[in-house]
GULUM-820820 format. One record per residue: residue number from 1; residue in one letter; x, y, z of N, C-alpha, C, O in turn. Coordinates in Angstrom, 3 decimals, decimal comma, padded with zeros to 6 digits, always signed. Example, Ala and Ser with C-alpha at 12.3 -4.5 7.8 and 13.67 -1.06 7.14 Angstrom:
# GULUM-820820
[1 a [+013,190 -005,690 +007,800] [+012,300 -004,500 +007,800] [+013,200 -003,300 +007,800] [+014,236 -003,319 +008,465]] [2 s [+012,850 -002,250 +007,080] [+013,670 -001,060 +007,140] [+012,900 +000,030 +007,870] [+013,409 +001,138 +008,039]] 
END
This chain:
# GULUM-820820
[1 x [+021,892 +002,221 +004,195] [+023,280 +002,446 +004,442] [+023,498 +003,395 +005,603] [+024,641 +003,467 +006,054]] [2 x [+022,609 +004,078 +006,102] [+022,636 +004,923 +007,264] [+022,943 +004,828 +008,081] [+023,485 +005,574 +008,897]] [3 x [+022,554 +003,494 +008,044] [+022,705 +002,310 +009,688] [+023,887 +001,960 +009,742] [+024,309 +001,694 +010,867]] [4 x [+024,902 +001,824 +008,490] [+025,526 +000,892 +008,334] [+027,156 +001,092 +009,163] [+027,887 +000,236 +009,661]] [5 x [+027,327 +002,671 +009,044] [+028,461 +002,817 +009,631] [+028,051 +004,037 +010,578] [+026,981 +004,634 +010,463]] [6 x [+029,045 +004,339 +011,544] [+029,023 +005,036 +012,363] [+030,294 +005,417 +012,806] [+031,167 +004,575 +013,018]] [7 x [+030,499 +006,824 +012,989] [+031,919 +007,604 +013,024] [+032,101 +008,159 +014,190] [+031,514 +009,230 +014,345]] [8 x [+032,936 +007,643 +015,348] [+033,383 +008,625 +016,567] [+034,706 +008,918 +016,398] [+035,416 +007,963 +016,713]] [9 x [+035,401 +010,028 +015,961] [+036,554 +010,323 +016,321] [+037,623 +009,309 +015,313] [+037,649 +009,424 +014,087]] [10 x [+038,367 +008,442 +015,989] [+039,387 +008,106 +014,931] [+038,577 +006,363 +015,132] [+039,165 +005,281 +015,115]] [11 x [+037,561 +006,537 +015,255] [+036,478 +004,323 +015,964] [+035,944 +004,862 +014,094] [+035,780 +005,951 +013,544]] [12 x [+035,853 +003,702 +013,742] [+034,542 +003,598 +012,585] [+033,937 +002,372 +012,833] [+034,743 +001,464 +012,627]] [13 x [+032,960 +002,017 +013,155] [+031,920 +000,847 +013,915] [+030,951 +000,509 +012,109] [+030,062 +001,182 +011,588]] [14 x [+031,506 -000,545 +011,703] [+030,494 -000,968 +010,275] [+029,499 -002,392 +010,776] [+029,820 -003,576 +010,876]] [15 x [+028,343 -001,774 +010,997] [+027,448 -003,008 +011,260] [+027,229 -003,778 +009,931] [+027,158 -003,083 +008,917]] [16 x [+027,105 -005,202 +009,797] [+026,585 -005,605 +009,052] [+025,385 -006,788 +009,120] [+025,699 -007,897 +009,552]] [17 x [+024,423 -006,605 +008,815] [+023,115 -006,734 +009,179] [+022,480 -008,041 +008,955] [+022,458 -008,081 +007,725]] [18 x [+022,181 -008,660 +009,191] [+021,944 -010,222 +009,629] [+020,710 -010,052 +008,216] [+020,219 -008,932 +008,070]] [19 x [+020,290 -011,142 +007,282] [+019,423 -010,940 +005,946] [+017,916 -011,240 +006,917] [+017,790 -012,170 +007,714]] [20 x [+017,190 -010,516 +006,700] [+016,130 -011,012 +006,860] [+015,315 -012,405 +007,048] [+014,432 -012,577 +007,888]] [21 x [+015,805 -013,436 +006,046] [+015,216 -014,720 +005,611] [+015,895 -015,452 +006,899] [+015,366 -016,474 +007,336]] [22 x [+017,150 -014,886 +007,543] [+017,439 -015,494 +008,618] [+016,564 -015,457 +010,380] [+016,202 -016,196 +011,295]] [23 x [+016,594 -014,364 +010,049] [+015,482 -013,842 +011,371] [+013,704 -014,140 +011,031] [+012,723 -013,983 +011,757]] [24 x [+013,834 -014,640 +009,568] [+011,966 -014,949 +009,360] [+012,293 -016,775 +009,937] [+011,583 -017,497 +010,636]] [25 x [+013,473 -017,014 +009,375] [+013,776 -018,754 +009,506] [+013,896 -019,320 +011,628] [+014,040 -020,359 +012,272]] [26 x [+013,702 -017,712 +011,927] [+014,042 -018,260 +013,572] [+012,502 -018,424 +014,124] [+012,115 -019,203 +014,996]] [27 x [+011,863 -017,635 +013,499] [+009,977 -017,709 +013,889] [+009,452 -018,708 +013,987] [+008,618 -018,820 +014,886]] [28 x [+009,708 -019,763 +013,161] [+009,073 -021,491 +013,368] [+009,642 -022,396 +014,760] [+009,028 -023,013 +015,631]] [29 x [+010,798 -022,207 +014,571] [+012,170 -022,859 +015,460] [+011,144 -021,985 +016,748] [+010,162 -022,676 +017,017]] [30 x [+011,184 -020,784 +017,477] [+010,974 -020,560 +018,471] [+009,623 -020,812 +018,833] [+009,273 -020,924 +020,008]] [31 x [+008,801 -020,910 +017,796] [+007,399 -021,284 +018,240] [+007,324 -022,802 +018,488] [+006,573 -023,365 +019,284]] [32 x [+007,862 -023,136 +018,003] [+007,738 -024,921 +018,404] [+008,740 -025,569 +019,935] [+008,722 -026,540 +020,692]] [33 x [+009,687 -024,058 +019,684] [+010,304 -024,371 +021,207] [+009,159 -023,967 +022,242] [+008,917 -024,675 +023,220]] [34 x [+008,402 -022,673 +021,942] [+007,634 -022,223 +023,125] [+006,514 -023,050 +023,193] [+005,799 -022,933 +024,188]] [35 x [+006,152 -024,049 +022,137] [+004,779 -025,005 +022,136] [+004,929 -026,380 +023,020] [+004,110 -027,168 +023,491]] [36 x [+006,284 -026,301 +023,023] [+006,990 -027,797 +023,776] [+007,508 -027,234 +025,356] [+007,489 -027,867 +026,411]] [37 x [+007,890 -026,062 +025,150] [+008,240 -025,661 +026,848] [+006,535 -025,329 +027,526] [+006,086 -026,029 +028,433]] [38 x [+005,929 -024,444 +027,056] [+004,963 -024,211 +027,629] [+004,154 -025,420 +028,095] [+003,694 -025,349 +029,235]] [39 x [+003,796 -027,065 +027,020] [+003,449 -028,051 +027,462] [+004,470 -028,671 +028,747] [+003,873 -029,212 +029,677]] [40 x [+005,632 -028,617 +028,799] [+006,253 -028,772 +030,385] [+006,108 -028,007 +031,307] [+006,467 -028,413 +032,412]] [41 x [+005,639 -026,889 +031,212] [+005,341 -026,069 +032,024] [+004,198 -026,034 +032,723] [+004,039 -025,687 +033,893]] [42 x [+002,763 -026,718 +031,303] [+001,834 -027,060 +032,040] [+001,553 -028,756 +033,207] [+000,909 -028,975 +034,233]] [43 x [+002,476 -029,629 +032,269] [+002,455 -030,518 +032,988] [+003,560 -030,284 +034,345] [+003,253 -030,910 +035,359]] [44 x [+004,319 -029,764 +034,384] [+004,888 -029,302 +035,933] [+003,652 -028,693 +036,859] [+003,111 -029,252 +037,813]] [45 x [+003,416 -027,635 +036,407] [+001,859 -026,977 +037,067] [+000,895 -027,997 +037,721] [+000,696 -027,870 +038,929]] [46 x [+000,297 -028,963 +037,071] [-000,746 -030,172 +036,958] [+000,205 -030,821 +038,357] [-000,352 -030,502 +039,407]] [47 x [+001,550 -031,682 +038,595] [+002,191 -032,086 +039,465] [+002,390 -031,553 +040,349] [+002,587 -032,177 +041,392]] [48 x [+002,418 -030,467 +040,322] [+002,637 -029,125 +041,536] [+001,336 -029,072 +042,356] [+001,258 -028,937 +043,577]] [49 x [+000,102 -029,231 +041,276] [-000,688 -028,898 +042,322] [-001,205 -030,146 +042,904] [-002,101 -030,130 +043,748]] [50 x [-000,839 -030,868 +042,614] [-001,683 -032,179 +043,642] [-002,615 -033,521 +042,722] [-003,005 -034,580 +043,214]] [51 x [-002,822 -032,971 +041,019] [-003,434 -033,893 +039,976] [-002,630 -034,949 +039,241] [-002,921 -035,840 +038,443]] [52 x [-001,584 -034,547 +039,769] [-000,402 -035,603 +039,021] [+000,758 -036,147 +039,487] [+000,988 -035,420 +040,453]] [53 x [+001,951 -037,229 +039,419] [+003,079 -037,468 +040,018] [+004,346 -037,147 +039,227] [+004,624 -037,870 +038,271]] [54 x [+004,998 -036,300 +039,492] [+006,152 -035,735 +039,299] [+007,017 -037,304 +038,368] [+007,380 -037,469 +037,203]] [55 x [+007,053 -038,159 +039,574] [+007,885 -039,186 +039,082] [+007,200 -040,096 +038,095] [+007,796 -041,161 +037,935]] [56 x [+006,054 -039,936 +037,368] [+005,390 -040,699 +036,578] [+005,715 -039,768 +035,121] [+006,087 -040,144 +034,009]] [57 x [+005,420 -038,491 +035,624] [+005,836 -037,497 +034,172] [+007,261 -037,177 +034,036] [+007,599 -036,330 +033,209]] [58 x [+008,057 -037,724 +034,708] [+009,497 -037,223 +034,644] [+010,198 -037,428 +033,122] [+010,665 -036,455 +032,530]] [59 x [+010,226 -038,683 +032,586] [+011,024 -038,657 +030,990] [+010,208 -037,984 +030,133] [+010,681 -037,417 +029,148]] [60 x [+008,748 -037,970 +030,442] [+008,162 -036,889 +028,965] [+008,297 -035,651 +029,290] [+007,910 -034,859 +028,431]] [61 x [+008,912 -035,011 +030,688] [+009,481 -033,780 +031,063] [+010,718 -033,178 +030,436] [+010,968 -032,124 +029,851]] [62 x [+011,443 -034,336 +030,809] [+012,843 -034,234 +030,385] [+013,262 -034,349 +028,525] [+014,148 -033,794 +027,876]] [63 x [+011,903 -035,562 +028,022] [+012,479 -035,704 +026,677] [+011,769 -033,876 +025,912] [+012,350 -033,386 +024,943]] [64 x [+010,583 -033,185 +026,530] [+009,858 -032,293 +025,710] [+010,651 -031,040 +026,689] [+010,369 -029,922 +026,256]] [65 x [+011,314 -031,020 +027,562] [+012,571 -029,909 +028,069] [+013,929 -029,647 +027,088] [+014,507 -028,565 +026,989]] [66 x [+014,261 -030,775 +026,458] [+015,396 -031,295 +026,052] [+015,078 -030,933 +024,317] [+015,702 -030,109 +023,648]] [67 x [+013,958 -031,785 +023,854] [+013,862 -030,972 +022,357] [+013,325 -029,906 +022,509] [+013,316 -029,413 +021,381]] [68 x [+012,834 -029,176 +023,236] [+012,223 -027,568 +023,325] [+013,546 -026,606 +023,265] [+013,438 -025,410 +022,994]] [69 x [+014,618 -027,138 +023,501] [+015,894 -026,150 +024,100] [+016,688 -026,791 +023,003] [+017,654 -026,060 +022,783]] [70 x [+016,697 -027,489 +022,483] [+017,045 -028,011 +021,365] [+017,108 -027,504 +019,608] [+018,024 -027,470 +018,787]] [71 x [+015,809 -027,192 +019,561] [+014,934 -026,433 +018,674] [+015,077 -025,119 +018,817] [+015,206 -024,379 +017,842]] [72 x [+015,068 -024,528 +020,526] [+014,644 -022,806 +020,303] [+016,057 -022,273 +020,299] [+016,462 -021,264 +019,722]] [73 x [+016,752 -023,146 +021,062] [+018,487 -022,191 +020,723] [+019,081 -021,787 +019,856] [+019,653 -020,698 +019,824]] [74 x [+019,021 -023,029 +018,564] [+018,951 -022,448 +017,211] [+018,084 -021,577 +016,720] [+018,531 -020,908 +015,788]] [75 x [+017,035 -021,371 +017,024] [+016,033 -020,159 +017,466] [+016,340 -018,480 +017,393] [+016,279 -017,487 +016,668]] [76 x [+016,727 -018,993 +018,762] [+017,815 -017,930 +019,662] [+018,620 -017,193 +018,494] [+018,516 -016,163 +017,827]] [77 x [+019,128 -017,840 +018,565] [+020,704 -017,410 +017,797] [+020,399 -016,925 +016,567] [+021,134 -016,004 +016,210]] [78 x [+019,387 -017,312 +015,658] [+019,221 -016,781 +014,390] [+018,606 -015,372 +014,456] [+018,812 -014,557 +013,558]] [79 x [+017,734 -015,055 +015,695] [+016,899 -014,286 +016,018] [+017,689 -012,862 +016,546] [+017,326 -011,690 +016,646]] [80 x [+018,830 -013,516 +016,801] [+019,240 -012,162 +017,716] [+020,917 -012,063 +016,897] [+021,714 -011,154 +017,128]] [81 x [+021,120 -012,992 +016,121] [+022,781 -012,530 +015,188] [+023,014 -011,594 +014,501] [+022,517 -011,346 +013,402]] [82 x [+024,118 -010,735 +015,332] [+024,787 -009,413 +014,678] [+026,398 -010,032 +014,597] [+027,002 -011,004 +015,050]] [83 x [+026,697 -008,851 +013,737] [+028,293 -008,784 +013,189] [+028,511 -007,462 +013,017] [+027,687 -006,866 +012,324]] [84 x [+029,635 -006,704 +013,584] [+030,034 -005,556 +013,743] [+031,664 -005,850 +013,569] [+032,402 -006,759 +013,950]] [85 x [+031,860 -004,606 +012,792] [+033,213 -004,694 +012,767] [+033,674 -002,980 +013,462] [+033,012 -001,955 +013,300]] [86 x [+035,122 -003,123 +014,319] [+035,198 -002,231 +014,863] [+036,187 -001,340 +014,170] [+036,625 -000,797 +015,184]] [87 x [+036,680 -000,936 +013,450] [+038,256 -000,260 +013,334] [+038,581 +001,250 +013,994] [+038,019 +002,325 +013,784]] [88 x [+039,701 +000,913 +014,870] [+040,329 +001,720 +015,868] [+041,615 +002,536 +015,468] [+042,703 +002,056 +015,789]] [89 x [+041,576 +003,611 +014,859] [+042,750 +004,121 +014,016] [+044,078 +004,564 +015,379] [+045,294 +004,584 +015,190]] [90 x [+043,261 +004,914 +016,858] [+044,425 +005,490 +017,725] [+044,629 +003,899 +017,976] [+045,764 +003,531 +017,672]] [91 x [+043,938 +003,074 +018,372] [+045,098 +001,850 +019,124] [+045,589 +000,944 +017,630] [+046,109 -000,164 +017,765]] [92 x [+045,385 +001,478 +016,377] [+045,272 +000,767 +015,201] [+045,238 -000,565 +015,259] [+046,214 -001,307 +015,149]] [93 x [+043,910 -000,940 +015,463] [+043,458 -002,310 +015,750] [+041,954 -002,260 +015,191] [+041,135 -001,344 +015,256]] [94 x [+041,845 -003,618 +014,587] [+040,291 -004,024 +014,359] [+040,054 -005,338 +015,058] [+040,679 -006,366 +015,316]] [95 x [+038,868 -004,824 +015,243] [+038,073 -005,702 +016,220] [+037,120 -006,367 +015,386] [+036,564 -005,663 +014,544]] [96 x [+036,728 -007,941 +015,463] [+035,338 -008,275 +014,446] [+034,513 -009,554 +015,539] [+034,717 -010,731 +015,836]] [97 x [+033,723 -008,713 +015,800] [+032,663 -009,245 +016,843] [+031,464 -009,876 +015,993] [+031,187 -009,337 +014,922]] [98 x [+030,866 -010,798 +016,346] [+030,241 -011,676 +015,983] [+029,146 -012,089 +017,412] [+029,433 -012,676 +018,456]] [99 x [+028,011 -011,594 +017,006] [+027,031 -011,738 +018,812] [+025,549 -012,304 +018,020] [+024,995 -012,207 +016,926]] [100 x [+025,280 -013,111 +019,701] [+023,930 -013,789 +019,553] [+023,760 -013,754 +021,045] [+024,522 -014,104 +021,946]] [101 x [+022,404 -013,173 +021,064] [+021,921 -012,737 +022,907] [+023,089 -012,211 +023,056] [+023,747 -011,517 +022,280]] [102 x [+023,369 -012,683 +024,390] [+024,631 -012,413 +025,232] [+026,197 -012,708 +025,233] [+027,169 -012,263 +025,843]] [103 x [+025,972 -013,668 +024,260] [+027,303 -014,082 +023,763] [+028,116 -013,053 +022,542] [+027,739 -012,479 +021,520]] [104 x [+029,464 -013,191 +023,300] [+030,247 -012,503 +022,052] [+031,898 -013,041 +021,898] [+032,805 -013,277 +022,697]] [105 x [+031,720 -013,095 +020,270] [+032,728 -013,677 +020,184] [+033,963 -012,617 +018,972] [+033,940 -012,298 +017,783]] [106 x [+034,696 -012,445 +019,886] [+035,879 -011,280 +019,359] [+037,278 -011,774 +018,335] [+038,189 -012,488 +018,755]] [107 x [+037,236 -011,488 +017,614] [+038,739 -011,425 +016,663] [+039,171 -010,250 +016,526] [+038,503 -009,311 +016,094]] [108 x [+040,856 -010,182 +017,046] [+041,487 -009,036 +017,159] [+042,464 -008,726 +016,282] [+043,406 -009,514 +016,368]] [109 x [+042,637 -007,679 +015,276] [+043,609 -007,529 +013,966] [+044,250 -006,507 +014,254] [+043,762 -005,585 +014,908]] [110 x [+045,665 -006,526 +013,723] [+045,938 -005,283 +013,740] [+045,930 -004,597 +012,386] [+046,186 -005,133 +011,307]] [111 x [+045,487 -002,912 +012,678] [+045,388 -002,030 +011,201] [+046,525 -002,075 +010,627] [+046,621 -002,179 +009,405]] [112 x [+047,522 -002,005 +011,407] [+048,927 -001,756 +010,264] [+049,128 -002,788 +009,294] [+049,979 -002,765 +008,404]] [113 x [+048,169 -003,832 +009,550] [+048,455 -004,682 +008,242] [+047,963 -004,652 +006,990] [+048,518 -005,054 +005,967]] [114 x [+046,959 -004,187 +007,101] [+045,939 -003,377 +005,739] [+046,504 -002,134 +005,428] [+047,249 -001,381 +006,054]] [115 x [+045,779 -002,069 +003,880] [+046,379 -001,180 +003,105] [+046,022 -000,095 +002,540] [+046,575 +001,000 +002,438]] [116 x [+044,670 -000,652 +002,042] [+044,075 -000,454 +001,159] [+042,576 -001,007 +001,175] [+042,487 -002,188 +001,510]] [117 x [+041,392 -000,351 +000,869] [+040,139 -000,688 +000,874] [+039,511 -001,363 -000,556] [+038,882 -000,470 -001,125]] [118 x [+039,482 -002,114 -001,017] [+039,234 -002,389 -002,228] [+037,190 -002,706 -002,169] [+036,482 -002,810 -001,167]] [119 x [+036,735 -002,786 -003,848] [+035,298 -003,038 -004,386] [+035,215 -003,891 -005,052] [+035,760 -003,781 -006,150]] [120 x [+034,642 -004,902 -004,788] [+034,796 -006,034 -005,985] [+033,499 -006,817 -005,878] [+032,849 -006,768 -004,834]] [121 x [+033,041 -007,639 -007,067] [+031,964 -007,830 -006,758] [+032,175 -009,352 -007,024] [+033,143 -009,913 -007,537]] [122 x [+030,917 -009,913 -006,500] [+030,669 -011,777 -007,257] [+029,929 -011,950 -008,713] [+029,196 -011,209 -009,367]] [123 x [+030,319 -012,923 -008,866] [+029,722 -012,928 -010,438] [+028,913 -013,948 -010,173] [+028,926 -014,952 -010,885]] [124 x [+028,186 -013,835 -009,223] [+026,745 -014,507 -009,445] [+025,704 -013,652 -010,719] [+025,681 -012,424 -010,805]] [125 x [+024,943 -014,526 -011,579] [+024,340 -013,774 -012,728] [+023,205 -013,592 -012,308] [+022,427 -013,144 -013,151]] [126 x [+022,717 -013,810 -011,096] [+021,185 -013,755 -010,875] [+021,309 -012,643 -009,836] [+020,218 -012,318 -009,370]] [127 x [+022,139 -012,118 -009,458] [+022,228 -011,135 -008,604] [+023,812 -010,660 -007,687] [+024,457 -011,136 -006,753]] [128 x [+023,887 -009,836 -008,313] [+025,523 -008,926 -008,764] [+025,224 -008,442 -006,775] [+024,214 -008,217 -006,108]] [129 x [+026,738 -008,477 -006,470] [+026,857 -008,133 -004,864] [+028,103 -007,148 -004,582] [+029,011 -007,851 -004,136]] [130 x [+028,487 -005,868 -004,661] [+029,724 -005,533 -004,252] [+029,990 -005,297 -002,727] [+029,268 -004,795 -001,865]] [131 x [+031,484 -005,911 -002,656] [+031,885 -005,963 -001,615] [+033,179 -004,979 -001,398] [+034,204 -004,725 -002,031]] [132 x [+032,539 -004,532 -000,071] [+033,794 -003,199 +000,656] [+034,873 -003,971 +001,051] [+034,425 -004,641 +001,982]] [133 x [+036,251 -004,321 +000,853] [+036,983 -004,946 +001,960] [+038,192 -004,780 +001,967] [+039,014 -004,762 +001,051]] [134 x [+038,293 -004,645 +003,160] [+039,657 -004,449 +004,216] [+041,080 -004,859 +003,550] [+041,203 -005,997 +004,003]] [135 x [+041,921 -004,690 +002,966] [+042,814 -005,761 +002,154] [+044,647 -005,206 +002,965] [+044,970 -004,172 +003,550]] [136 x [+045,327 -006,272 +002,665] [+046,679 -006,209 +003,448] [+047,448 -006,130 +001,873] [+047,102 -005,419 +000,930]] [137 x [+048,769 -007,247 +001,938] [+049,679 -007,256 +001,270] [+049,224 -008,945 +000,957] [+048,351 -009,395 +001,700]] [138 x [+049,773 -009,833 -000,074] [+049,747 -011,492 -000,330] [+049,624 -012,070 +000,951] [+050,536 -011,899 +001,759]] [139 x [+048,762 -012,642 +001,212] [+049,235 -013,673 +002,905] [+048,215 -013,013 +003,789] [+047,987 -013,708 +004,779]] [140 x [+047,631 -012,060 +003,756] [+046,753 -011,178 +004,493] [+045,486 -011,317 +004,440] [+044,825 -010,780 +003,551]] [141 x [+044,833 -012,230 +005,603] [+043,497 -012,067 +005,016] [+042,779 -011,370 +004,740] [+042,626 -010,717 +005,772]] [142 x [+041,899 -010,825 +003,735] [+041,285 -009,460 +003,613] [+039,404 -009,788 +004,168] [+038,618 -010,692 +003,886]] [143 x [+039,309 -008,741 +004,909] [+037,774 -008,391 +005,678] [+037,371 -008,102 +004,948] [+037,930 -007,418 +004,090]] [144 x [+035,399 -008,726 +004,891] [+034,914 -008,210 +003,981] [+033,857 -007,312 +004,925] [+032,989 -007,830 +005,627]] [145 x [+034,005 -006,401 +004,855] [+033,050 -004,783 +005,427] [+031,854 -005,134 +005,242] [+031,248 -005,564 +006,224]] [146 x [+031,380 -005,082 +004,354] [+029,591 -005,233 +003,793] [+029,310 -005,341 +001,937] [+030,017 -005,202 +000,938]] [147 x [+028,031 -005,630 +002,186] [+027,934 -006,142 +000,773] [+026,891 -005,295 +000,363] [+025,962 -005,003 +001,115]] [148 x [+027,008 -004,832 -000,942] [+025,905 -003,483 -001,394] [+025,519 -004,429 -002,649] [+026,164 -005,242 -003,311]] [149 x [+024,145 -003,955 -002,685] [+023,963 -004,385 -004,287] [+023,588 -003,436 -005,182] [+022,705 -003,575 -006,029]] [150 x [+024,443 -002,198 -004,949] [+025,031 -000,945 -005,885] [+025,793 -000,669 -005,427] [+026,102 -000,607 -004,237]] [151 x [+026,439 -000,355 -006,675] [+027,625 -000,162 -006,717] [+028,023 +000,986 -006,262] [+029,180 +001,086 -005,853]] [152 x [+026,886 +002,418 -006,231] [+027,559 +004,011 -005,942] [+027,413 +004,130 -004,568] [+027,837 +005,107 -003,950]] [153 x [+026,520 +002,680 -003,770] [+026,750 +002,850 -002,118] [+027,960 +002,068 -001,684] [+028,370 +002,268 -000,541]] [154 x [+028,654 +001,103 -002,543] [+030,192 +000,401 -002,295] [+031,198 +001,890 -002,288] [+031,880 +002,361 -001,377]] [155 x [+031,010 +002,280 -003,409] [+031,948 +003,520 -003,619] [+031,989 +004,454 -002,479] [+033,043 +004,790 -001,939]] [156 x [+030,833 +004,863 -002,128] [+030,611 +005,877 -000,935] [+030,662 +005,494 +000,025] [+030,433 +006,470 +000,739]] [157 x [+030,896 +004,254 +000,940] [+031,243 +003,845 +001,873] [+032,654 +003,638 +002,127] [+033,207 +003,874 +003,201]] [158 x [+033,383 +003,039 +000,750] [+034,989 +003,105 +000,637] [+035,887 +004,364 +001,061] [+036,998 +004,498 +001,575]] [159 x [+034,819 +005,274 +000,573] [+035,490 +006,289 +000,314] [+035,267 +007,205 +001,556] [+035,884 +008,270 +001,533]] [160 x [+034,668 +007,012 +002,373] [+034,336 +007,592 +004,018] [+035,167 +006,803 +004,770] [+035,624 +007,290 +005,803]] [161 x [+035,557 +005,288 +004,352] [+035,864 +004,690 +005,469] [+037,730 +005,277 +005,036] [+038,615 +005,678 +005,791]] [162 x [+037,721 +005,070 +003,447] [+038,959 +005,515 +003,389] [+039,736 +007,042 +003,853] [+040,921 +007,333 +004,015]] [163 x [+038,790 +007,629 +003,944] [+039,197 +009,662 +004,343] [+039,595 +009,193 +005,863] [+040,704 +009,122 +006,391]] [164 x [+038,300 +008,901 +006,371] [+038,858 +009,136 +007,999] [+039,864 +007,719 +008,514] [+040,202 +007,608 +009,693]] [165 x [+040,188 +006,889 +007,656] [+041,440 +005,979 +008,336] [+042,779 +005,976 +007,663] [+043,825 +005,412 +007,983]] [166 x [+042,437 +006,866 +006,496] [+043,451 +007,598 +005,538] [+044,029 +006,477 +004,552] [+045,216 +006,188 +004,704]] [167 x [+043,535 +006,031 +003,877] [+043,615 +004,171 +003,393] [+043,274 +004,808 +002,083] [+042,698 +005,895 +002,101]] [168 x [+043,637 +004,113 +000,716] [+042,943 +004,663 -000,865] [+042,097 +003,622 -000,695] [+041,983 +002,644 +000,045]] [169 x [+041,471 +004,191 -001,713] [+040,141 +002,767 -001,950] [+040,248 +002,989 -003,315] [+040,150 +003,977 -004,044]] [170 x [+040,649 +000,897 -003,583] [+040,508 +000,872 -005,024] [+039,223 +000,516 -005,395] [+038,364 +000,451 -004,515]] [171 x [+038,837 +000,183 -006,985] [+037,960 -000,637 -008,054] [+038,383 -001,576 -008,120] [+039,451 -001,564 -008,732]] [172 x [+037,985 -002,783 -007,668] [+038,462 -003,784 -008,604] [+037,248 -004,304 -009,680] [+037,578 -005,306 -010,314]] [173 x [+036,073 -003,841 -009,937] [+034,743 -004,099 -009,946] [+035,336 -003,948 -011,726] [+035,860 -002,960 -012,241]] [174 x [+034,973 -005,538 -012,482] [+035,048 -005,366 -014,126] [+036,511 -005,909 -014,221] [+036,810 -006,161 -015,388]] [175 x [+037,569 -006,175 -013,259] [+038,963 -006,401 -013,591] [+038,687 -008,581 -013,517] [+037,842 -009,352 -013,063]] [176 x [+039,891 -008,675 -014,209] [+039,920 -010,308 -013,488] [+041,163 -010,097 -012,068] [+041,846 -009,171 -011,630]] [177 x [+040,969 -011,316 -011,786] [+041,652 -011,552 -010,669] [+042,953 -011,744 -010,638] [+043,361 -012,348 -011,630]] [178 x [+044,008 -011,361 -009,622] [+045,597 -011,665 -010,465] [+045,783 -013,101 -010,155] [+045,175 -013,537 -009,177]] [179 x [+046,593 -013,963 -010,896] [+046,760 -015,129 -010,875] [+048,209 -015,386 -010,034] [+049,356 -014,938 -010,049]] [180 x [+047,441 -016,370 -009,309] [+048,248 -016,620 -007,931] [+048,799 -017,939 -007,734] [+049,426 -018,199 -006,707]] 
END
């Protein structure tokens, strides 16, 4: 949880951390991209130097270029996906960035629409999850911050994020849901 948030001034920056099984699931994907680029790379080499014709290897270039970049981008992307959420109490705005490599992709909220920080968890039975999140009024979509699987690090994160953006943080953790 150390990692998880970070406090400048009236910014609270909540990373939330890509699972592991996702970044082990990008290790196959990129090795089979680098096993298929590196073989175009050697057969470019081989044509380059004078043992082979460019225009004879051209479609098994293009078809083992094409699934190599195919394969490793999804790669890519699993390998390097973050999610950060920004909340800005002076321009009262949240920001929820979503990045892979170099790409970033921004959703812009405003704070005055939230209310309140609520804890609630899933009732999965094989493994209980509480969630920190952002909540408005009916109609409001509510952010979900991060997911603890204890409950006294949900509480203690609510309750930091709630002091410095001045927000209560409820329980909903054990209630049912109101019927809507």
């Amino acid at each position: 949880m150390a990692g998880a948030m970070t406090v400048d001034g009236s910014m609270v920056r909540i990373d939330r951390p890509m699972p592991w099984v996702g970044r082990l699931l990008s290790l196959p994907l990129l090795g089979a991209s680098g096993y298929l680029l590196w073989n175009v790379a050697l057969g470019l080499r081989q044509d380059f130097s004078g043992f082979g014709r460019l225009a004879d290897d051209l479609v098994p270039v293009l078809v083992f270029t094409g699934h190599g970049l195919l394969v490793g981008i999804p790669g890519l992307i699993l390998l390097t996906f973050r999610t950060f959420v920004v909340l800005n109490e002076a321009l009262r705005q949240i920001v929820i960035t979503r990045q892979f490599g170099p790409l970033n992709f921004r959703m812009h909220r405003n704070l005055g629409d939230y209310h309140f920080i609520s804890i609630t968890e899933d009732y999965d039975p094989e493994l209980t999850a509480y969630d920190v999140n952002l909540c408005g009024n009916k109609g409001t979509e509510p952010i979900t911050l991060v997911s603890f699987t204890r409950r006294e690090e949900a509480d203690r994160l609510a309750g930091e994020i709630g002091r410095v953006l001045k927000l209560p943080a409820r329980d909903y953790v054990g209630t049912e849901p109101d019927a809507s």
